[in-house]
Legacy VTK file of the C-alpha trace (Angstrom):
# vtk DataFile Version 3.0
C-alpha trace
ASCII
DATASET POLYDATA
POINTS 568 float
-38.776 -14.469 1.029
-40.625 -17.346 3.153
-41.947 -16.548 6.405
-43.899 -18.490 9.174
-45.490 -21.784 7.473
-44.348 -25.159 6.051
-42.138 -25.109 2.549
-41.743 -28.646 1.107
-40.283 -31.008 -1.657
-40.105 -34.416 -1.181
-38.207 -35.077 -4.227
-36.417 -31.828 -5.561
-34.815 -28.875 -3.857
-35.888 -25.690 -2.832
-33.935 -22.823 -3.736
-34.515 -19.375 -2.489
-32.298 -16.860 -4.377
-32.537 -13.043 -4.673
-29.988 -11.711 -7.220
-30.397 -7.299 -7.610
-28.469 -4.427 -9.709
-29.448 -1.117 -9.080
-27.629 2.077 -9.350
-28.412 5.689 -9.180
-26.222 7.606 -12.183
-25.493 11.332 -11.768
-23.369 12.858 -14.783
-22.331 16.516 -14.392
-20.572 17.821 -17.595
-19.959 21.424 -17.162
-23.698 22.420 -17.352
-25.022 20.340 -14.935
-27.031 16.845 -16.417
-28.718 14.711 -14.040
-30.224 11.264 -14.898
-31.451 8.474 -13.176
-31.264 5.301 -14.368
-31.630 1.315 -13.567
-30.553 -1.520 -15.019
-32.709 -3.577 -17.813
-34.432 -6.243 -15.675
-34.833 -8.307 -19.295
-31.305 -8.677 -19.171
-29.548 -10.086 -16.109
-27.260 -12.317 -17.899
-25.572 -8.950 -19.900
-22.428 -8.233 -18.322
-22.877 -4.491 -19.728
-25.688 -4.102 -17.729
-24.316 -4.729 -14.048
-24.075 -1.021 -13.464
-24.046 1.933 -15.042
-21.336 4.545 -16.773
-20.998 8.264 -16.230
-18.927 10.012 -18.694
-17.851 14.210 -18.789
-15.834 15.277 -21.617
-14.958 19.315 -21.695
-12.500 21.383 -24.196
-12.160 24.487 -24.756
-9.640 27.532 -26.206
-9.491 30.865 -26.222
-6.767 33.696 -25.011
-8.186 32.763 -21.650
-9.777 29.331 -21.983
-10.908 26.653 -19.392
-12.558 23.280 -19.206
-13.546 21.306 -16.560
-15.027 17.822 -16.386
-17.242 16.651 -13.890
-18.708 12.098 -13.613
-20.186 11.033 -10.506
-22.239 7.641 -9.774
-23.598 6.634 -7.001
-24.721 2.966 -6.354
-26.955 2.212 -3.171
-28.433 -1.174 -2.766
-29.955 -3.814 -0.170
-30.254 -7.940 -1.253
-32.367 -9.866 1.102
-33.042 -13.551 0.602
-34.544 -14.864 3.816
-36.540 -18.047 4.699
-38.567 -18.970 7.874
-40.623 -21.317 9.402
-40.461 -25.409 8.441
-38.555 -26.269 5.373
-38.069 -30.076 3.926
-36.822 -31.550 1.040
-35.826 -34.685 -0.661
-32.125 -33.087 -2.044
-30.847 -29.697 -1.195
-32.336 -26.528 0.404
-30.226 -23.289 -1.010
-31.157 -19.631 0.522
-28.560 -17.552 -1.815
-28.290 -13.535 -2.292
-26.109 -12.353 -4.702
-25.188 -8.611 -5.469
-22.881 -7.122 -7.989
-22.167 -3.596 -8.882
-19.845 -1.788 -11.394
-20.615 1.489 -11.068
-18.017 3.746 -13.693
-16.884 7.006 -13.933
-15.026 8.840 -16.715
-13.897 12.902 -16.864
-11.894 14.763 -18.710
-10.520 18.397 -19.198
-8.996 19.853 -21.894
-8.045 23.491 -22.419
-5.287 25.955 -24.323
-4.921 29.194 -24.843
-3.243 32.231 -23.726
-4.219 31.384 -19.935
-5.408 27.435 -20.098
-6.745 25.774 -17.174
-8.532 22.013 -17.421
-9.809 20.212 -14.519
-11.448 17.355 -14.128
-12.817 15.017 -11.374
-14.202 12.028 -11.217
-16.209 10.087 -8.455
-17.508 6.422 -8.084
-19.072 5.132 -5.164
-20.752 1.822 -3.837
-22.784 1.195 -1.011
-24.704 -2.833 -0.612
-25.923 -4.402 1.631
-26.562 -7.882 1.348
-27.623 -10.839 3.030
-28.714 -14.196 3.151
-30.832 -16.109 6.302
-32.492 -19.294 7.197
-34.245 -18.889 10.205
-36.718 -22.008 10.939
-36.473 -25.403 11.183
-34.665 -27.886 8.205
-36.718 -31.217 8.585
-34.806 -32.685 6.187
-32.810 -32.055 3.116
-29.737 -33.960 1.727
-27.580 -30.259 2.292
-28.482 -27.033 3.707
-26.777 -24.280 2.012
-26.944 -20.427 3.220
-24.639 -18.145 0.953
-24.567 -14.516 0.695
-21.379 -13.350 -2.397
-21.298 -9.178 -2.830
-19.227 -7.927 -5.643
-18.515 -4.051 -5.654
-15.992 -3.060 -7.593
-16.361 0.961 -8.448
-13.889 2.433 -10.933
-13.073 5.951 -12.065
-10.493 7.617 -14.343
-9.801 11.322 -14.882
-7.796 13.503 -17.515
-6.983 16.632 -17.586
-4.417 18.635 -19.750
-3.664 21.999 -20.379
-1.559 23.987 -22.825
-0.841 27.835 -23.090
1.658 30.636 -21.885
0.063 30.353 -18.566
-1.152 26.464 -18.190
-2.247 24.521 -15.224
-4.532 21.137 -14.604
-6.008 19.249 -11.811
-7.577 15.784 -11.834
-9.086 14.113 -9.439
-10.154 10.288 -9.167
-11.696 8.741 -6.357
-13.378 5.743 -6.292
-15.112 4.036 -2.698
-16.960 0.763 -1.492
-18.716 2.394 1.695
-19.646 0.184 4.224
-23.435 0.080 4.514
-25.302 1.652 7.336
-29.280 1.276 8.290
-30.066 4.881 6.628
-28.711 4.560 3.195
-28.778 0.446 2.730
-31.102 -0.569 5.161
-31.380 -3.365 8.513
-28.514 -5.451 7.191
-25.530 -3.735 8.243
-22.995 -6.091 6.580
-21.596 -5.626 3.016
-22.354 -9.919 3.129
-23.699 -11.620 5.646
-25.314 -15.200 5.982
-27.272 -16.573 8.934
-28.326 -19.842 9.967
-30.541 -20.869 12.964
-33.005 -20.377 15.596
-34.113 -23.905 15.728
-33.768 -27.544 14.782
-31.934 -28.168 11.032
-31.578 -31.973 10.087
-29.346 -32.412 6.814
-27.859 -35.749 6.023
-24.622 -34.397 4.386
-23.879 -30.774 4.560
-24.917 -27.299 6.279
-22.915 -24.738 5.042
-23.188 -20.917 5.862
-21.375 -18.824 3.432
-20.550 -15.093 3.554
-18.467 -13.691 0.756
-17.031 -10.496 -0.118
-14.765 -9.526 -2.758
-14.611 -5.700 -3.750
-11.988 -4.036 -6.164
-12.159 -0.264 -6.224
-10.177 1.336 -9.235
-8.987 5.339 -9.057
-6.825 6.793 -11.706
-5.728 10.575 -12.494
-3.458 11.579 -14.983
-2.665 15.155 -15.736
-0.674 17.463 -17.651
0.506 21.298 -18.351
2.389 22.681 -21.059
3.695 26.530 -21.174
5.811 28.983 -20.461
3.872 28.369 -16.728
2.955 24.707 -16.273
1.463 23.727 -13.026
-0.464 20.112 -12.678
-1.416 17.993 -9.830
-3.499 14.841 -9.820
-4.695 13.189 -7.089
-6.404 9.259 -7.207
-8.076 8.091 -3.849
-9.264 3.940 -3.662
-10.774 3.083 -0.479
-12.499 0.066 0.099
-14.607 -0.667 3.587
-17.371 -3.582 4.683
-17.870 -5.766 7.034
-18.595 -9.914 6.539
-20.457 -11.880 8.587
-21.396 -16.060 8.832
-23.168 -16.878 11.522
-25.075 -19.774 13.744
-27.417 -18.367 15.695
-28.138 -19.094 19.531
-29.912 -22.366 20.487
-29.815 -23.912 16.993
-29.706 -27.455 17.135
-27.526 -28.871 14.132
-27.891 -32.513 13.121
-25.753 -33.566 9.766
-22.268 -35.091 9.005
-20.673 -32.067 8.609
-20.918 -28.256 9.569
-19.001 -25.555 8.126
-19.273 -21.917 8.898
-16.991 -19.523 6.638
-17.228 -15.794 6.123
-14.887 -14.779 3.426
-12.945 -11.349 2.161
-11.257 -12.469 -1.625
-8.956 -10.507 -3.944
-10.605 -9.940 -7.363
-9.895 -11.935 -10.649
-9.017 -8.145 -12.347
-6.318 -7.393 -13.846
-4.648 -5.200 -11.651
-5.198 -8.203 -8.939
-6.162 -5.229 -6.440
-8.271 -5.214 -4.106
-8.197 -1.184 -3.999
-5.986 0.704 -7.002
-4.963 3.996 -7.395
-2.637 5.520 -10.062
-1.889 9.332 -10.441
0.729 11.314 -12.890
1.446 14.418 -13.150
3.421 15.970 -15.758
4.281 19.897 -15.595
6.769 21.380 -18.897
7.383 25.319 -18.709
9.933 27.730 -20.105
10.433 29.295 -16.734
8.376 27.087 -14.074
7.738 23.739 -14.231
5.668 22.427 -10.793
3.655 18.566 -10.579
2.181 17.044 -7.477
0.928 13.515 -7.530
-1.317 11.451 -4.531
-2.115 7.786 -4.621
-3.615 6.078 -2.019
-5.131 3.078 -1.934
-6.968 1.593 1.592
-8.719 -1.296 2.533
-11.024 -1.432 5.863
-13.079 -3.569 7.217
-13.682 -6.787 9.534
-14.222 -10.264 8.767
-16.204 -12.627 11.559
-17.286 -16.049 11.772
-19.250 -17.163 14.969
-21.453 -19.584 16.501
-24.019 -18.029 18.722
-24.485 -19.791 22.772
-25.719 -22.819 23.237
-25.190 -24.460 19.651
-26.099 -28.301 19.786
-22.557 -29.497 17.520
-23.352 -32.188 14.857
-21.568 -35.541 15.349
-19.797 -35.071 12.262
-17.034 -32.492 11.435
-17.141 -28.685 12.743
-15.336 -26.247 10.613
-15.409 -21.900 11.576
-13.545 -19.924 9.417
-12.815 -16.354 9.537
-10.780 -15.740 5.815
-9.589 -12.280 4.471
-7.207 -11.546 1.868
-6.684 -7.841 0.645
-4.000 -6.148 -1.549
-3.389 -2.765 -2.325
-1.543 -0.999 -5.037
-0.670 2.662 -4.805
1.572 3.994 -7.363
2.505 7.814 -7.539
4.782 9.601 -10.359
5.177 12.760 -11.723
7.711 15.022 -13.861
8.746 18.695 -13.437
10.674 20.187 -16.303
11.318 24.207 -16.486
13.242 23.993 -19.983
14.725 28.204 -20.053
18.362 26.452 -20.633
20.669 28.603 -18.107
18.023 30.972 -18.082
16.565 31.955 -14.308
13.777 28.394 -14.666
12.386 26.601 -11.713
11.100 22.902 -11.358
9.352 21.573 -8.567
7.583 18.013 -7.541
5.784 16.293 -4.947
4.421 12.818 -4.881
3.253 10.651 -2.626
1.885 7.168 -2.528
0.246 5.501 0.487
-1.054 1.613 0.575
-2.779 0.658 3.645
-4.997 -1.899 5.326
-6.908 -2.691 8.414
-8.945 -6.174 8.365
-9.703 -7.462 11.668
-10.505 -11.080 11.131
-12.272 -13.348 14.103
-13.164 -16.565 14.260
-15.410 -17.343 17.204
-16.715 -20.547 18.984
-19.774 -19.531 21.127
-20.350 -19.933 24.900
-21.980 -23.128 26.258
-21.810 -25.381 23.013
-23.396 -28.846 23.377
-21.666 -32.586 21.725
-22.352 -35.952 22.693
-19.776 -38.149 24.418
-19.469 -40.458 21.863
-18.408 -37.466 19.787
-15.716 -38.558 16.876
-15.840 -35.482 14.060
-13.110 -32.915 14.359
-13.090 -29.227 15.700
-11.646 -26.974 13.955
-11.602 -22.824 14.549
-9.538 -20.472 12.404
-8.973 -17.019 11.945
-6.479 -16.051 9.000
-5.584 -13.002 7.664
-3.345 -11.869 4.434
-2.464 -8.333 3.283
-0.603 -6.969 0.379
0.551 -3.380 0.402
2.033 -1.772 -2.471
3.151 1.736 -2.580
5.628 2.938 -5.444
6.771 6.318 -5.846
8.537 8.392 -9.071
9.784 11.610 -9.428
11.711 13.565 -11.663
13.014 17.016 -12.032
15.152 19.346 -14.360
16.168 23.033 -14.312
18.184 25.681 -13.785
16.843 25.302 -9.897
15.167 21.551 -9.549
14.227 20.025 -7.000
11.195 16.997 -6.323
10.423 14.772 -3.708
8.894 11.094 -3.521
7.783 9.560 -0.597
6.056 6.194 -0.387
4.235 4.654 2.059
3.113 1.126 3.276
1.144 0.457 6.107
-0.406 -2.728 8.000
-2.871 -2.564 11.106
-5.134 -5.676 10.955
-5.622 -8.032 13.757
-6.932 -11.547 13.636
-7.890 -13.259 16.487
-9.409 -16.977 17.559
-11.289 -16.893 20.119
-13.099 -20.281 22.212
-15.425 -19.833 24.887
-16.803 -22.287 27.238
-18.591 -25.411 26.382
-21.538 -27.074 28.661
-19.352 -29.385 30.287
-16.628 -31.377 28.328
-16.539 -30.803 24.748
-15.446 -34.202 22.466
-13.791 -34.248 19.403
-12.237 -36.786 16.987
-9.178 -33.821 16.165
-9.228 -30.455 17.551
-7.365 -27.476 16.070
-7.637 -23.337 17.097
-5.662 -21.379 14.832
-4.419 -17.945 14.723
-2.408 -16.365 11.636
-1.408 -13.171 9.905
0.666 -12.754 6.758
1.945 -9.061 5.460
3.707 -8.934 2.420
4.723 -5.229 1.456
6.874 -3.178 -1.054
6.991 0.477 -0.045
9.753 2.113 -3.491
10.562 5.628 -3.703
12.882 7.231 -6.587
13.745 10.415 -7.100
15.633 12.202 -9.936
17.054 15.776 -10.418
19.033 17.171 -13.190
19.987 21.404 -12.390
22.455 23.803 -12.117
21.455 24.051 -7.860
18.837 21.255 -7.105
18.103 18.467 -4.597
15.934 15.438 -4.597
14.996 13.072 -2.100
13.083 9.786 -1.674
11.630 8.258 1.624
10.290 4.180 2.333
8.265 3.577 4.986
6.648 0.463 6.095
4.699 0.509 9.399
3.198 -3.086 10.616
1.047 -3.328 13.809
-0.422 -6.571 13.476
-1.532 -9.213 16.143
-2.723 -12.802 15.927
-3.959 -14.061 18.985
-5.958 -17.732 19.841
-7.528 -17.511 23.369
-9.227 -20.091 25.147
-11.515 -19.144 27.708
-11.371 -20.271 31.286
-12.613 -23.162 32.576
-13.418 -24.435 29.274
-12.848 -28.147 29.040
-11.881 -29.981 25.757
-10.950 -33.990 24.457
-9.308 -34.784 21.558
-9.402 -38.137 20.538
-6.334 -37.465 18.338
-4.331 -34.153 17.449
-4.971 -30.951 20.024
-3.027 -28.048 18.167
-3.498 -24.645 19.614
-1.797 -22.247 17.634
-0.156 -18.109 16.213
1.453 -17.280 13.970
2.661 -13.861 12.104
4.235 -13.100 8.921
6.640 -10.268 7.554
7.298 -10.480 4.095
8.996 -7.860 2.132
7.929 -8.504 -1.599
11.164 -8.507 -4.062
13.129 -8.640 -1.534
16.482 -8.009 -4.116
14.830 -4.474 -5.150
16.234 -1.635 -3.765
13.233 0.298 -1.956
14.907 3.651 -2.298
17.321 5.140 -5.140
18.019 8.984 -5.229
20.306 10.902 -7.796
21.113 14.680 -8.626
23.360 15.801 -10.777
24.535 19.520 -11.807
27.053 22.014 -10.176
25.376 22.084 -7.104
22.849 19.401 -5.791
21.779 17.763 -3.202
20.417 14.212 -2.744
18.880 12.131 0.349
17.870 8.722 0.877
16.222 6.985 3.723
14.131 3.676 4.351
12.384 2.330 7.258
10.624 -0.572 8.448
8.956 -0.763 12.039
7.770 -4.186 12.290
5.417 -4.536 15.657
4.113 -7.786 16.438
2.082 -9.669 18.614
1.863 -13.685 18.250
0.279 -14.876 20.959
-1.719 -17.884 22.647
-3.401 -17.761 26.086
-5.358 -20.311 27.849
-7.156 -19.835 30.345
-6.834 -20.218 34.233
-8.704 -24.158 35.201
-8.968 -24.768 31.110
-8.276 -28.447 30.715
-7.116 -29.718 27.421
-6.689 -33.602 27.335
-5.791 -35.751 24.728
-7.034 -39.048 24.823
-5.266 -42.208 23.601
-6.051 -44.620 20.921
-5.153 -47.173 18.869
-3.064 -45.253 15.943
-1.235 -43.760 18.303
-1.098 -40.424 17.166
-2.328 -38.190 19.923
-0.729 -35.156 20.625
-1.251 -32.066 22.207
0.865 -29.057 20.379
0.725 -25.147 21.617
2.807 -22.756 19.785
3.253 -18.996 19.030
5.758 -17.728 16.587
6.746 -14.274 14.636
8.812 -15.055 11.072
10.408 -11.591 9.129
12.040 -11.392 5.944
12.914 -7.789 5.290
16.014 -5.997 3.832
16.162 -2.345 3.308
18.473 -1.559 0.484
18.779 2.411 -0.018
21.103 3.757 -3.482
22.286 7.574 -3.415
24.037 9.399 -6.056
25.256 12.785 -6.130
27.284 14.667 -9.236
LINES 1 569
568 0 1 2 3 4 5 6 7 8 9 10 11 12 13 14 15 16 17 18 19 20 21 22 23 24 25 26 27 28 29 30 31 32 33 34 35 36 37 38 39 40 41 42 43 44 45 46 47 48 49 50 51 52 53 54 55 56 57 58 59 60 61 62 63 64 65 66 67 68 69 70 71 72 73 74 75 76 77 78 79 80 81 82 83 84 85 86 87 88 89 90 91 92 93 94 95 96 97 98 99 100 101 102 103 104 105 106 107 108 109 110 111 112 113 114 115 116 117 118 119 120 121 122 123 124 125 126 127 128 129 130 131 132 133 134 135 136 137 138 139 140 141 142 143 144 145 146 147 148 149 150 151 152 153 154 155 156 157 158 159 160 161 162 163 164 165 166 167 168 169 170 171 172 173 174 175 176 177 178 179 180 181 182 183 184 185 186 187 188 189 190 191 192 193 194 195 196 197 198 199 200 201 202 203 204 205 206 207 208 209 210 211 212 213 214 215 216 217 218 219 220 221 222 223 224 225 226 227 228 229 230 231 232 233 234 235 236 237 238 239 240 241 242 243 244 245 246 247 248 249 250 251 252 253 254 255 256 257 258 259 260 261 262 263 264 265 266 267 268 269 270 271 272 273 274 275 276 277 278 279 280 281 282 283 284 285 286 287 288 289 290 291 292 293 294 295 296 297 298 299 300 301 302 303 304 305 306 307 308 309 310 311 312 313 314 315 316 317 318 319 320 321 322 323 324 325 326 327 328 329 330 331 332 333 334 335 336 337 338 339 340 341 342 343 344 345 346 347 348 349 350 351 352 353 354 355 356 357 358 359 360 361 362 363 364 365 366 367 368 369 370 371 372 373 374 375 376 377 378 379 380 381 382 383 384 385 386 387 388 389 390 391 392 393 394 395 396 397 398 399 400 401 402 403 404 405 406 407 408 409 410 411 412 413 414 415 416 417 418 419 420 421 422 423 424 425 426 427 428 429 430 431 432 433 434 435 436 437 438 439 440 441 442 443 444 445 446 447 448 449 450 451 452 453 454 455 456 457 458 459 460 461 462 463 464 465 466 467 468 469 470 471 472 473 474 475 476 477 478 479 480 481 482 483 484 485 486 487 488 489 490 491 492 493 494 495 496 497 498 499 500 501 502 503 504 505 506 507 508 509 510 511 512 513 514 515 516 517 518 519 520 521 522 523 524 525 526 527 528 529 530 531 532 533 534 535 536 537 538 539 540 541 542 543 544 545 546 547 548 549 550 551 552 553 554 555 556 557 558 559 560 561 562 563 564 565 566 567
């Protein structure tokens, strides 16, 4: 951290970078264990050491047995690299905070016996807050670079299986990236968040504020019961939330050849390519009564802002604001009842139930009562742009003298993106001026259900639900000149991912069954651009000849619901 007073290097570059692992580990096992434990300092570079591992393991047996494991890690952290006052240098000034956690939890059950009941439960959770800020004066540097990156990515996995005349499990997964709030994390408020500003910054090249957030939250739950009784049910919760922030503040006076101002929400490298996962299976076998129930959901939250502050002096050179998020979820959902008395009075039952859902709001905002020259030639370019994934996929499988199960999947979209341009101090000049809106949702929402019985019924339900909105507003009043291309546009996206899948199938067979099949998609949408009453957008002419000025809004769907039913 450097505060009031003069930092300089005529020849070098100054680089101000806080990188931090902590975690807080809490294993309970049965008898309750509690440690505390932090990372080894001496070894930053060991990818092994970016977090920390909880791990339960419980068996048991007995006429009446049962086993229960318990993991749970918590991860709580705040990243602050900050500098103030008057910085120069002869090549680059870098203010960088970095965070990563990895935070892993692992439980299992196991019991049999007469009576055998395993549990087991697993939870992993992530809290950071961290941040990156120049706030001074940049006499000179060749760039000015201001990057905050925050990598949670919290996994947990659960077993738990049972065996006896009487046998039942339950496991339980859940894995979280919390957004941070002043009690636990501290002032900073954003999971990444980069600031620039308060005075005069002078960079012959570059200034670049950087915000970047890329979580991947991992829940699986598997379970399964054996006997002449089997009941299971496993349940896996991923929910990822956080907030991302770049930022010039008010009454900073930029001076370089280009600016660019980008806060950023990525999908992970893993290898489930999620950006929240969740997995659960149940699996139930008894001689009389056979019942599963499965739960997947996986959720992403969240907004994602990029801003100038008022009265920003603009650099002569190119202006770039970007507002970026990407998310995809994966829930997936399956389970098996099988009550295997032959033609003997046996029941099998099953309920599962997968959910994949987002809500991003993305922004891209140019502040109130910017400042340019006249002579002006570097473009303008503001752009909010938001993509979401959403998975869901749903099994479920039944056989007995009475059967019956039930899958149900769900896929759900709610995020809004939105560019919004205030009003400059008088006429603001550009070379090429674009304000962009856009929002893409792909989705799969696949439910499948099958019964085999004497008397049974199974049925499968699709839903995908999209309320989404891009909107690009310009303020009124506010007065623009492009010395080229003036685009002002929205646009919004439907995808339905393998679009040649069918996203419901349904089959029963026996001498009397029962099968249903439905699949809907409510698509609502709002593409829209709005300018202002008195705004005056002018495009001026030149020599190339390729002025325009272009203002569009358009909605584009690809969707087909395919539903298969069989009955015998």
């Amino acid at each position: 951290k450097v505060t009031d007073g003069r930092l300089a290097s005529r020849d070098g570059k100054i680089d101000i970078t806080a990188t931090y692992n902590t975690v807080v580990n809490e294993s309970n096992a049965f008898v309750a264990a509690t440690t505390n434990s932090l990372p080894d300092r001496s070894r930053p570079d060991d990818e092994t050491n970016l977090g920390a591992q909880s791990v339960a393991e419980a068996a048991s047996g007995g006429l009446v047995a049962g086993s229960g494991g318990d993991a749970t890690v918590k991860h709580y952290g705040q990243i602050t690299a900050s500098a103030g006052g008057t910085l120069s240098a002869g090549q680059d000034i870098q203010v960088t905070a970095v965070s990563h956690a990895f935070p892993t939890a692992v439980a299992s059950g196991m019991a049999g016996g007469g009576v055998g009941v395993g549990t087991s439960f697993a939870d992993a959770d992530s809290q950071t807050a961290t941040s990156a800020a120049l706030l001074g004066n940049v006499e000179s540097a060749k760039k000015v670079l201001v990057t905050s990156l925050s990598i949670e990515s919290p996994s947990t996995r659960t077993t738990a299986l049972s065996g006896g005349l009487i046998a039942g499990n339950g496991s339980e997964s859940q894995a979280e990236v919390l957004a941070p709030d002043s009690a636990d994390a501290g002032v900073a408020l954003s999971a990444s968040e980069a600031v620039l500003g308060g005075g005069t910054v002078q960079a012959s090249d570059e200034v670049r504020v950087t915000a970047i957030f890329r979580p991947a939250a991992s829940a699986i739950a598997t379970g399964g019961s054996y006997g002449v009784v089997g009941v299971g049910a496993s349940i896996a919760k991923s929910i990822v939330n956080g907030d991302v922030l770049a930022k010039i503040a008010d009454d900073t006076n930029i001076q370089t050849n280009s600016l660019i101002v980008e806060a950023r929400r990525e999908v992970p490298a893993t290898e489930s390519g999620a950006s929240s996962f969740a997995e659960a299976t149940a699996s139930a076998g008894g001689g009389l009564i056979g019942a599963t129930g499965s739960d997947a959901m996986a959720h992403s939250l969240g907004s994602v802002d990029a801003t100038t502050g008022k009265n920003v002096q603009l650099p002569a050179g190119n202006v770039d604001i970007r507002a970026l998020s990407a998310t995809h979820q994966k829930a997936a959902a399956s389970g098996l009842a099988i009550a295997f008395g032959g033609f003997a009075p046996s029941l099998a039952l099953g309920f599962n139930f997968s959910q994949a859902l987002s809500k991003v709001d993305v922004t891209a905002t140019f502040g109130e009562r910017a400042i340019t020259t006249v002579n002006r030639e570097g473009h303008l370019a503001v752009q909010a742009a938001g993509m979401d994934s959403n998975e869901a996929r749903t099994v479920a499988g039944a056989g007995g003298a009475i059967a019956g199960n039930a899958a149900e999947a769900e896929a759900k979209d709610g995020s809004e993106v939105k560019t919004a341009i205030q009003q400059a101090q008088g006429t603001l000049y550009a070379g090429d001026i674009r304000f962009d809106s856009s929002h893409v949702s792909w989705y799969s929402a696949t439910a499948d259900s099958t019964t085999a019985s004497l008397i049974g019924g199974s049925g499968s339900y699709a839903d995908y639900t999209a309320t989404t909105s891009a909107v690009t507003e310009i303020a009124p009043n506010a007065k623009f000149l492009s010395g080229g291309l003036f685009e002002v546009t929205s646009t919004n996206n439907f995808f339905r991912l393998r679009n040649d899948e069918y996203a419901v199938r349904a089959a029963g067979g026996g001498v009397a069954t029962g099968s249903s099949a439905k699949s809907d998609s409510v698509i609502t949408s709002v593409s829209q651009v709005t300018i202002g009453e008195d705004a005056d957008l002018a495009v001026e002419s030149n020599a190339l000849g390729n002025q325009r000025l272009y203002v569009c809004a358009s909605t584009n769907v690809a969707s087909t619901d395919r539903v298969d039913l069989q009955t015998g």
